[in-house]
N, C-alpha and C positions, 0 to 999 in steps of 0.2 A: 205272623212273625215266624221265621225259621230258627227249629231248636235241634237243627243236624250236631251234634253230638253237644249238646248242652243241657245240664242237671236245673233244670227252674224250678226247682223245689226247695230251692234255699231261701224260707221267709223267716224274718226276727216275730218275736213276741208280738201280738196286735191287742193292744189296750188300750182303753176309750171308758167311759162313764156307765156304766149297768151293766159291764161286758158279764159279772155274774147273774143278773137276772134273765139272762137270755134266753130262750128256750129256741132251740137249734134241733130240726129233721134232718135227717139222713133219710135217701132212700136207695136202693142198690138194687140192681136187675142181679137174679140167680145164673143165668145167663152167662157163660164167659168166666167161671164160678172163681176158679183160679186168678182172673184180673181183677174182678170187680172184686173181691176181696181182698185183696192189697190194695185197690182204690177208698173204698169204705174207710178199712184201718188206717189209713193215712189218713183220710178228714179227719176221723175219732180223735185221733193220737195227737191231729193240730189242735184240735178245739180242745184238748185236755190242756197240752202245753200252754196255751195262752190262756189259762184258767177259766173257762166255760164247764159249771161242774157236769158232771156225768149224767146228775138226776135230770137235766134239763134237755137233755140230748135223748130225740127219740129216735132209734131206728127201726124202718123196717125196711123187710126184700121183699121184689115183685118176680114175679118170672120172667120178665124181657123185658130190654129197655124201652120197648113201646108203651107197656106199665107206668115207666116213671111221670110221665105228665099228672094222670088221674091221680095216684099214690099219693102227689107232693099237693095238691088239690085238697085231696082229703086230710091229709094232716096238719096243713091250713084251719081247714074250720073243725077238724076236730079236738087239736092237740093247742089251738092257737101261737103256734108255734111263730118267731119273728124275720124268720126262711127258711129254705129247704134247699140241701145238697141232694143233688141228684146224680149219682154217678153208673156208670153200664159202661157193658163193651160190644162193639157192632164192627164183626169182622166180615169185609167184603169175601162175597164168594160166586160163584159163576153165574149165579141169577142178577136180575136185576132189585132184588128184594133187598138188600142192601142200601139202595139210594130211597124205597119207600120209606122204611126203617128210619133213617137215619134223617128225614127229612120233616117226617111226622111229630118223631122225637124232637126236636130241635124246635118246632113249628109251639107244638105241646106246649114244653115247658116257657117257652115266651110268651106264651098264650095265658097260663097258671101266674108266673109272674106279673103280667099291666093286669092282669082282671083281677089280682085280692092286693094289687100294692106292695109286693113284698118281692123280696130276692128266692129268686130260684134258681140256681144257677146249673150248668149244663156243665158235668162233669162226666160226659160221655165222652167216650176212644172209640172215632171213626177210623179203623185201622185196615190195609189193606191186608196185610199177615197177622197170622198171633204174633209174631219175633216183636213185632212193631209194638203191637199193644203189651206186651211181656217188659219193653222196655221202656216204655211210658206209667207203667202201672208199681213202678217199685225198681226197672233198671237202670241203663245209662242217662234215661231222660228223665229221670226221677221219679217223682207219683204223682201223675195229674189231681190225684184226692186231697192231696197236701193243698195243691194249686186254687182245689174248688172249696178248698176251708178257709184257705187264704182271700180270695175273692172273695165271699160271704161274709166276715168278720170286714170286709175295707167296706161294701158295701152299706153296712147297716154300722157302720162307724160315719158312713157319708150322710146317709139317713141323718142319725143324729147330730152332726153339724150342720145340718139345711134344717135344724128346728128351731 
């Protein structure tokens, strides 16, 4: 879907049945330190809003988003956590390392989600400039981390209505 000048980060309240018992990962690449940080705070900030208390939210950072597959893996079976937000920023640049990156990542985290069952969702900015990811991360285009808190709470709300 094309979001040329559009704010998708306007989501209401998501509330469903144990939405407090939840225990919610975060994982964030250091990487891009400036986006992914306003990526991260925007999940945190949605999952607070729709009441998922704090203590249940674990976060950690990896140093590149090539990290996040393994990361959300392991806090899986360490944290037994009921998904994991995985967000990073992967800015194209004159290499082809770029489309590895972003490919592996992607591959990853689909890979972490069908083999434990669980939502892991891809709150990566495949961006061809910073402007782009600048504006995706908390600008005109809102904050994709909003989007990947949003996603994860509809996710494991759909969960619980296929029980």
């Amino acid at each position: 879907m094309a979001t040329a000048e559009q704010n998708l980060s306007d989501h209401g309240i998501i509330e469903f049945k144990g939405l407090k018992n939840l225990r919610i990962g975060i994982v964030w690449a250091d990487w891009n330190f400036e986006i992914t940080n306003n990526l991260k705070n925007g999940a945190l900030d949605f999952l607070k809003y729709c009441n998922v208390p704090e203590s249940n939210i674990f976060t950690y950072k990896v140093p590149g988003s090539f990290e996040l597959p393994l990361a959300a893996q392991w806090l899986i079976e360490k944290h037994d956590v009921d998904g994991v937000i995985c967000v990073g920023s992967v800015i194209k640049g004159e290499t082809d390392h770029f489309h590895y990156v972003c490919s592996a990542v992607s591959q990853g985290i689909k890979d972490v989600s069908l083999k434990t069952g669980k939502p892991v969702i891809f709150g990566v900015l495949t961006d061809n400039i910073k402007q782009q990811a600048l504006d995706r991360s908390g600008g005109k285009h809102g904050n994709k981390g909003i989007e990947a808190a949003a996603t994860l709470l509809n996710m494991l709300k759909l969960e619980q209505e296929l029980n």
